[in-house]
C-alpha positions as CSV (number, residue, x, y, z in Angstrom):
1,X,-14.8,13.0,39.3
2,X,-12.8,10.1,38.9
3,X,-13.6,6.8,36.9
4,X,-14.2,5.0,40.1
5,X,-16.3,7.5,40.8
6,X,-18.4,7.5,37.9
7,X,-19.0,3.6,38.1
8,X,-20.4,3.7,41.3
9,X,-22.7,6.5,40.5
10,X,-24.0,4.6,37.9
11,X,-24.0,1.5,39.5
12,X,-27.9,1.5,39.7
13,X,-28.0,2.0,35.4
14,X,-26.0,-0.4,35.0
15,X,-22.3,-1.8,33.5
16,X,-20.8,2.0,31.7
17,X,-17.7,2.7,29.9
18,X,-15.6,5.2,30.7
19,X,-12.9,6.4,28.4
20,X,-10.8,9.9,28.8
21,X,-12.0,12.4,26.5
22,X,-11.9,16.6,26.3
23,X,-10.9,17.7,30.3
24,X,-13.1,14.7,31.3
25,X,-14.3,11.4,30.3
26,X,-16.8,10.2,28.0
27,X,-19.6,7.7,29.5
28,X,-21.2,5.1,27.3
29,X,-22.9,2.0,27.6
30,X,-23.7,-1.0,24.6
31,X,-21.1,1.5,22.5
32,X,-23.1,5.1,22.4
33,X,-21.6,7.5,24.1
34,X,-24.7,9.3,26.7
35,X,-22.7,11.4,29.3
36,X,-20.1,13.8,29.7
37,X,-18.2,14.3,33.0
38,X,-15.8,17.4,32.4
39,X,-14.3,20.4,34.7
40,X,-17.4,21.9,34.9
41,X,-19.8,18.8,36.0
42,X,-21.7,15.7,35.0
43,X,-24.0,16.0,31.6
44,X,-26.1,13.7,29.9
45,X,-27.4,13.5,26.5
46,X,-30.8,15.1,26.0
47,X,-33.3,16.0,23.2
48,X,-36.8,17.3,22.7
49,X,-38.5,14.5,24.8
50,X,-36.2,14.5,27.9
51,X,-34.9,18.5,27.8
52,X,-38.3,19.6,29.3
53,X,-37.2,17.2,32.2
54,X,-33.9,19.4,32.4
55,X,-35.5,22.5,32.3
56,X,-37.7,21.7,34.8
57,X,-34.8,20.7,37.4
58,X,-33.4,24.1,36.5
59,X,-30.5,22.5,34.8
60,X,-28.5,24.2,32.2
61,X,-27.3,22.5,28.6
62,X,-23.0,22.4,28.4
63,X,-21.5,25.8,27.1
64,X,-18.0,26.1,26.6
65,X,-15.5,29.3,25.4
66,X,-14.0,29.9,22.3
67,X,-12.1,33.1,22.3
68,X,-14.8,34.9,20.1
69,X,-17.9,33.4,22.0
70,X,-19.8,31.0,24.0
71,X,-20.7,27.9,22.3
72,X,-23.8,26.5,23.7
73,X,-24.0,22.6,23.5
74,X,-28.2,21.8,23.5
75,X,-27.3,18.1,23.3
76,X,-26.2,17.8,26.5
77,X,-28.0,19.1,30.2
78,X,-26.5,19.4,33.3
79,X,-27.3,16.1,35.5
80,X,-29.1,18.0,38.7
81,X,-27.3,18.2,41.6
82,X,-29.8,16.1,43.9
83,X,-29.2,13.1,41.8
84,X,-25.5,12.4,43.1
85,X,-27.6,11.7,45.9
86,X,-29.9,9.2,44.5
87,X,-28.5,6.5,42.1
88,X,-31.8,4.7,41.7
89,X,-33.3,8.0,40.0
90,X,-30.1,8.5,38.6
91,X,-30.1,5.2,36.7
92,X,-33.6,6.0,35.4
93,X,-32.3,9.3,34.2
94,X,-29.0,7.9,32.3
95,X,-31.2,5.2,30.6
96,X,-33.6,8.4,29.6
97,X,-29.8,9.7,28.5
98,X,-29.0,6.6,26.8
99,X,-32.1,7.0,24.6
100,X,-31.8,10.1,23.0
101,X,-28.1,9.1,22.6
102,X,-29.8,6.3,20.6
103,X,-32.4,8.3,19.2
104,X,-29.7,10.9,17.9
105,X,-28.0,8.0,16.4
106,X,-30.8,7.0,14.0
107,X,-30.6,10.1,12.8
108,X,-27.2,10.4,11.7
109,X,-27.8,7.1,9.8
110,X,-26.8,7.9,6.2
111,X,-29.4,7.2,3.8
112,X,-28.8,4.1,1.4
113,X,-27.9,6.2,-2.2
114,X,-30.2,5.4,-5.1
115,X,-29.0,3.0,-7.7
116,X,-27.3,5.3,-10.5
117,X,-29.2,4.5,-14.0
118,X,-26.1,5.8,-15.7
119,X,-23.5,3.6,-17.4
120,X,-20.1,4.1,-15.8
121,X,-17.6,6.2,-17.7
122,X,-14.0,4.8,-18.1
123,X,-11.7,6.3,-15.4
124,X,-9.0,8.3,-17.1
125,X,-6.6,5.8,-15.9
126,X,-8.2,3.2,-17.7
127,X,-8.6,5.1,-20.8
128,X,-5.0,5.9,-20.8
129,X,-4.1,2.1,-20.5
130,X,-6.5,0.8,-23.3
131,X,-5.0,3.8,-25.7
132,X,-1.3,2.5,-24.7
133,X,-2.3,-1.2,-25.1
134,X,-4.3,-0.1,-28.7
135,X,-0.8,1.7,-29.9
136,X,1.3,-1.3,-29.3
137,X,-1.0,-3.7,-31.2
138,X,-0.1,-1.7,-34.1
């Protein structure tokens, strides 16, 4: 699949991104990444709400090879094959795609750290320098 491609398949979503990535490119729209097109097809981001939507097309999630094992990559289904077909449900499936990209976001977020009641120590560097300034007072 080629980038020309890939913007008229999701022509019904709406304006993507496209940018090279792995053996394919990486799809993402307002900046969060939500679909994979590699060697071995089209994927789009999925989690617990839209992966029973997957399963039920008989889609697969991404595996790739390592030399010791499979890896299998739960984060992201195969897009089912009738869908090249049909942009409109396409669209409705990437913005499903777009969401859990979003929703997978949220929770990466790191949590704002709690406000340190300690006092701060003296770095060692600044211990050093007051010790050297002290000594040449004297």
């Amino acid at each position: 699949m080629d980038r020309d491609f890939l913007i008229d398949l999701f022509s019904d979503f709406g304006p993507v991104t496209i940018r090279p990535m792995f053996s394919g490119f990486g799809i993402s729209a307002d900046g969060v990444n939500f679909a994979l097109s590699l060697r071995s097809g089209l994927y789009l981001r999925a989690d617990e709400a839209t992966i029973p939507q997957f399963e039920a097309e008989g889609s697969t999630p991404f595996q790739y090879q390592t030399r010791a094992k499979t890896v299998t990559v739960n984060s992201y289904w195969q897009l089912p094959a009738r869908l090249f077909d049909d942009t409109e449900e396409l669209g409705e499936w990437a913005r499903a795609a777009l969401a859990a990209a979003q929703r997978a976001a949220l929770k990466k977020r790191p949590k704002a750290k709690k406000a340190s009641t300690k006092k701060a120590t003296p770095s060692k560097a600044a211990a050093k320098r007051k010790t050297a300034s002290t000594r040449r007072k004297t």
